[in-house]
N, C-alpha and C positions, 0 to 999 in steps of 0.2 A: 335070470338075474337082471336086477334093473339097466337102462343103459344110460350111463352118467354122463351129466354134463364135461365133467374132464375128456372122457372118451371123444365124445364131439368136437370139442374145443382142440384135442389131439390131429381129429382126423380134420378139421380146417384147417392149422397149424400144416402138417404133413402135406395137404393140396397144394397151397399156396408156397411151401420151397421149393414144391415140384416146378412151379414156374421157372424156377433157374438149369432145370435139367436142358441139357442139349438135344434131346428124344423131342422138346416143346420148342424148344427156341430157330425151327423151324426158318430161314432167312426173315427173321423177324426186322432185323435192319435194314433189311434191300428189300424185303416184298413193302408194296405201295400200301398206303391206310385206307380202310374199306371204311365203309357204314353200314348201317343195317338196312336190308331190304323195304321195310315199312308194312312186314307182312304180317300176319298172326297176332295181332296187339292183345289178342286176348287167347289163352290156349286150347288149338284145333280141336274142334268135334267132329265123329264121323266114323266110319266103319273100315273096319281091314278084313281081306279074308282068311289071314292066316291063323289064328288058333284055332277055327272049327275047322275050314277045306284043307291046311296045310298048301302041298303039289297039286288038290285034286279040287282044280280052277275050273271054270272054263266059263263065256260070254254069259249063257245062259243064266247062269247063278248069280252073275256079277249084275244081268239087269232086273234080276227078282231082289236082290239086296235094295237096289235103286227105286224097286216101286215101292218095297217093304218100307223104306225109309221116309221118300215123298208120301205115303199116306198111309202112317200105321201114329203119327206125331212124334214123329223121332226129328223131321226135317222144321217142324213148328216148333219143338225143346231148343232147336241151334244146332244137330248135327247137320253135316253137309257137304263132308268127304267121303265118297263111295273110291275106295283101294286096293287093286287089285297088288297084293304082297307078290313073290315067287312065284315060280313056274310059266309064264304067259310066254317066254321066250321062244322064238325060233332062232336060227342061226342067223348068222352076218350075210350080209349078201358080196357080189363081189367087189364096192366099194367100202366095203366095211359096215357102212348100216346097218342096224338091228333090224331084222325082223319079229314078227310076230307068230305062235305055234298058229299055225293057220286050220290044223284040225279042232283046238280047243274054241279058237276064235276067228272062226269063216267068214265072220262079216268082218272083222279087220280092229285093230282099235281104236284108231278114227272113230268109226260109225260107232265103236261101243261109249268113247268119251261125249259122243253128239249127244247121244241117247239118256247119259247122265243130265246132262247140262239141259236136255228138252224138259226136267223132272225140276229144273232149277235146282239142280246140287251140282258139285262141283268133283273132279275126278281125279284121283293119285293114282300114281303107278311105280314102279321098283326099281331097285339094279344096285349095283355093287363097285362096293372103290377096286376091286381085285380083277382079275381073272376071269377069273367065274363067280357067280354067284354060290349063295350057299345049298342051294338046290340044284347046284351043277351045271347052272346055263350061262349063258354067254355075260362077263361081267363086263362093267364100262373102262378098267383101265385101258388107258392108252384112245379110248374111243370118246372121252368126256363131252369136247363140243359138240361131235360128230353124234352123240348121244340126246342131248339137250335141246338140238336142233330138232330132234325127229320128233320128242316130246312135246317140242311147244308146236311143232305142227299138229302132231294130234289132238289139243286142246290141252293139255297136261295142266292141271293147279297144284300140284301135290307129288313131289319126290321124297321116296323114301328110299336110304343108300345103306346098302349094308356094309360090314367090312370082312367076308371069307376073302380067302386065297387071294392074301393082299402081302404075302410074304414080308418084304423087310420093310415095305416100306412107310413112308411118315406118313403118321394120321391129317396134322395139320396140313401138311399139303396137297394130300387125296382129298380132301374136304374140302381147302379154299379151291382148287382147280375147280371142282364142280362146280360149286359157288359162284364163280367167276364164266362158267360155260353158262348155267341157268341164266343169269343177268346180262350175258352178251343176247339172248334171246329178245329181248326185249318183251318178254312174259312174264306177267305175275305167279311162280311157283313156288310153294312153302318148301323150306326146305327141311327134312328131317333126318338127321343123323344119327344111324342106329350102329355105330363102334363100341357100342355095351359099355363104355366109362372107361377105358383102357387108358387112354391119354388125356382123359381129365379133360374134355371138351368145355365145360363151365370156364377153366378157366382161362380160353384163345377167343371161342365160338361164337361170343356173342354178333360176331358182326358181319359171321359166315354164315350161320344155320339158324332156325326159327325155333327149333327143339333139339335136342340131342340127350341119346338114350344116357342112362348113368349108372347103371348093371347088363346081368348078363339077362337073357331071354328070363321072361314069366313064366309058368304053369300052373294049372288050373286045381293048385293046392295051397292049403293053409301055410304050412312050413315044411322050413328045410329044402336041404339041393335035390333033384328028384335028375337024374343023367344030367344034360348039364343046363338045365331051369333051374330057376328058384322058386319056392312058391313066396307067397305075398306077403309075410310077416318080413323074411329077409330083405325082399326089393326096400320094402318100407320104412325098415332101418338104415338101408344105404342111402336112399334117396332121402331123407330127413336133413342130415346136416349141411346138403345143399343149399338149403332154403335161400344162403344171402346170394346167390348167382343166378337166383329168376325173377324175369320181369317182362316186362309187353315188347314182345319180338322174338325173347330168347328164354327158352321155359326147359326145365330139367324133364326129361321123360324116362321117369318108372317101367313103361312099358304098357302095352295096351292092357282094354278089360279082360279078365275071362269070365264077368257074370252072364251065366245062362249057358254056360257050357257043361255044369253039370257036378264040378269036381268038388264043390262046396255047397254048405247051407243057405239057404235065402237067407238067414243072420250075418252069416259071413260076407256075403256078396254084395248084401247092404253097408257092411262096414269097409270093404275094397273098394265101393264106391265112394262113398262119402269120405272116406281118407285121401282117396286122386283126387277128389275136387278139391278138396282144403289144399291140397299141395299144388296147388294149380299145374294140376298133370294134364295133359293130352288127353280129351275123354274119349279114347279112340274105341268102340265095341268091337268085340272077336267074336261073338256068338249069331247062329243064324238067325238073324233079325226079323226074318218072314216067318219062323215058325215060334214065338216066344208064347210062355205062359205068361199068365196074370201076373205074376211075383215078380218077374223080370220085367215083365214091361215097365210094371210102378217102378222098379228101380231107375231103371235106365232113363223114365220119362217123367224124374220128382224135378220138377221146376225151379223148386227152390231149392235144392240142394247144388242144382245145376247152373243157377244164378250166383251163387259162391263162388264155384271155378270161374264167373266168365266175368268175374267183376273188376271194374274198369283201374284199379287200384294195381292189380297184378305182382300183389306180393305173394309169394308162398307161404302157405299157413306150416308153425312147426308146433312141433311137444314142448311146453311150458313147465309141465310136471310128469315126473316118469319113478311112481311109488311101488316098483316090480310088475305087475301083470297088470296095474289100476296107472292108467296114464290119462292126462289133458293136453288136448291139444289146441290151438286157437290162431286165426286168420282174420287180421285187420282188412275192414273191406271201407271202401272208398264215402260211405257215408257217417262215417265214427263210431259205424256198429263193430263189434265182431262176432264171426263163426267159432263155434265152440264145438269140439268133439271131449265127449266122455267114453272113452275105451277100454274095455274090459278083455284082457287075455285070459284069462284068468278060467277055471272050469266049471264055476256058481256064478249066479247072479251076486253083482254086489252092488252097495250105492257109492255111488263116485260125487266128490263135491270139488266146485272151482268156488275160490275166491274172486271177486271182482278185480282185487289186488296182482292178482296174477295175469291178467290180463291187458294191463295198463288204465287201469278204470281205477279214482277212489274207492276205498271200502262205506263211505258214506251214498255213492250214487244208488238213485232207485231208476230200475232199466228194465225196458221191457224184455219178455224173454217169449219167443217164439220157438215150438219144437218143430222141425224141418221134417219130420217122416211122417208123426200124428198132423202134421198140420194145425196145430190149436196156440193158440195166444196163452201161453200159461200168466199170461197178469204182470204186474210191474213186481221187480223184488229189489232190494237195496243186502248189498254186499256180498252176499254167495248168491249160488244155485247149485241142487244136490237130485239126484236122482238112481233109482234103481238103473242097474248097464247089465242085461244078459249075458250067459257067456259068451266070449267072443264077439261080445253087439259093441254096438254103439249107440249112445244117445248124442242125435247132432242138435244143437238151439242156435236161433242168432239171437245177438245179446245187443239191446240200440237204447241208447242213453235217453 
């Protein structure tokens, strides 16, 4: 069924009373006014390795990702976060400091973040507002600076915080503590907040996190809940009516890719890309980067589709029109152009048309329109553009007055 603007306008309506719930309002009076870090102005690219390794890490894979990246043109596209997700953990030592699995990572990861950084890419690493992590290792509560500190000694650019076995307690303040332990470091680290949208981080986080998740985990399928993933149709519908709570610092995260992990068609995978970039999502890749076919690498390495997400504007592109399975969507970008998606759910090819009108454009203007996958100049046109959309594809154009 189609998903109507009142729905939308519902579930904005619904976020924003949240802000008066007492679960958010967190010592909003007493805790001190923050700023934002100055990090992420445009949303992180870079690789994680949890959708393809999961638990099964370890150094070696982590610096084959890093050469894959520095010379495969993933680090010339603008990726430049190499991420080790879960599992890296050892135990606490007896000051409480984390250590590191020292059988997965013998050389330490020190030597593994140098090793990044000798590639000129930059290095994330993991940990959790709870307990334990979701992988069952050791988590940061209670350990936060004592945490932060060891990070930004190893080189750290890139924390990503999960929220397992965090029991009762408040998001907002498991998240600005961290917040506040990263920046006593006096280190540049992005900060990513992955609480799956549970506390409505949009609307506290801007001035604590660089991104923050706003569903529950991905899976490397079209639809529906698969255990407790979603695949990409559902993230896609949650993560839409966010659109007015992202901007250069502070970016809604859908969740990473899973193109090239296998669970989808190249049609499909081309359209979960080109939809995170319009949504100026995180373009973070989950798939082994060192061993990619032809069809993923164009994906992952289309320039100009990739110049959408990273464009200096940092609005979220949303759905304009939404006709059941035949939707438009569109992204004002910082030279007057806009990005255009035509999307097809649908199980035939069909043609999909935008008006100029629909996009904020006269219906008298003639504009160039460029296709983003064919790469060709289809010519100047004044007032629509219409095209064939495979099932399940997508047709991306940028549309420049």
């Amino acid at each position: 069924m189609p998903r109507s603007p009142e729905r939308h306008v519902a579930l904005l309506a619904a976020v924003v009373l949240a802000l008066a719930s007492p679960t958010l309002a967190w010592a909003a009076d007493k805790d001190p006014p923050r700023v934002a870090n100055g990090l992420a102005k445009t949303p992180p690219m870079g690789w994680n390795s949890w959708n393809k390794f999961a638990c099964n890490i370890d150094e070696q894979t982590v610096r084959r990702m890093a050469d894959a990246m520095a010379g495969n043109g993933m680090k010339a596209a603008g990726y430049q976060y190499v991420v080790i997700d879960d599992c890296w953990h050892g135990p606490r030592d007896a000051g409480g400091f984390i250590t590191y699995d020292a059988k997965r990572f013998p050389s330490g990861i020190k030597a593994l973040s140098d090793y990044v950084h000798a590639k000129g890419l930059k290095f994330g690493i993991y940990s959790d507002a709870g307990r334990l992590t979701c992988g069952g290792r050791p988590g940061s509560q209670g350990h936060e600076f004592q945490d932060a500190k060891t990070y930004a000694d190893w080189g750290v650019d890139y924390l990503k915080y999960d929220w397992c076995s965090t029991g009762t307690r408040n998001a907002e303040e498991a998240y600005t503590l961290m917040a506040d332990a990263l920046r006593e470091t006096g280190r540049d680290i992005v900060f990513s907040m992955c609480e799956w949208g549970t506390a409505k981080p949009w609307l506290w986080a801007a001035n604590v996190g660089n991104l923050w998740r706003t569903t529950g985990d991905i899976t490397d399928k079209w639809d529906g809940k698969h255990d407790y993933a979603l695949g990409v149709l559902p993230i896609l519908d949650l993560n839409e009516p966010l659109h007015p709570f992202a901007g250069p610092g502070h970016w809604n995260d859908p969740d990473m890719l899973e193109v090239g992990n296998g669970g989808l068609t190249d049609t499909e995978y081309r359209s979960h890309f080109s939809l995170w970039a319009l949504m100026a999502a995180p373009l973070i890749a989950g798939n082994d980067i060192a061993n990619m076919d032809e069809a993923t690498r164009a994906i992952l390495l289309n320039t100009d589709v990739i110049a959408v997400n990273q464009d200096p504007l940092g609005v979220q592109g949303r759905r304009v029109r939404d006709d059941g399975d035949l939707e438009v969507w569109s992204k004002p970008l910082a030279d007057g152009s806009r990005a255009v998606i035509l999307f097809n759910r649908g199980a035939a090819t069909q043609t999909i048309a935008v008006d100029w009108t629909e996009l904020g454009y006269p219906a008298s203007l003639q504009a160039q329109v460029r296709d983003l996958w064919s790469k060709k100049t289809l010519g100047k046109m004044t007032g629509r553009f219409a095209a064939p959309v495979a099932s399940h594809g997508v047709v991306m154009v940028r549309v420049s007055p």
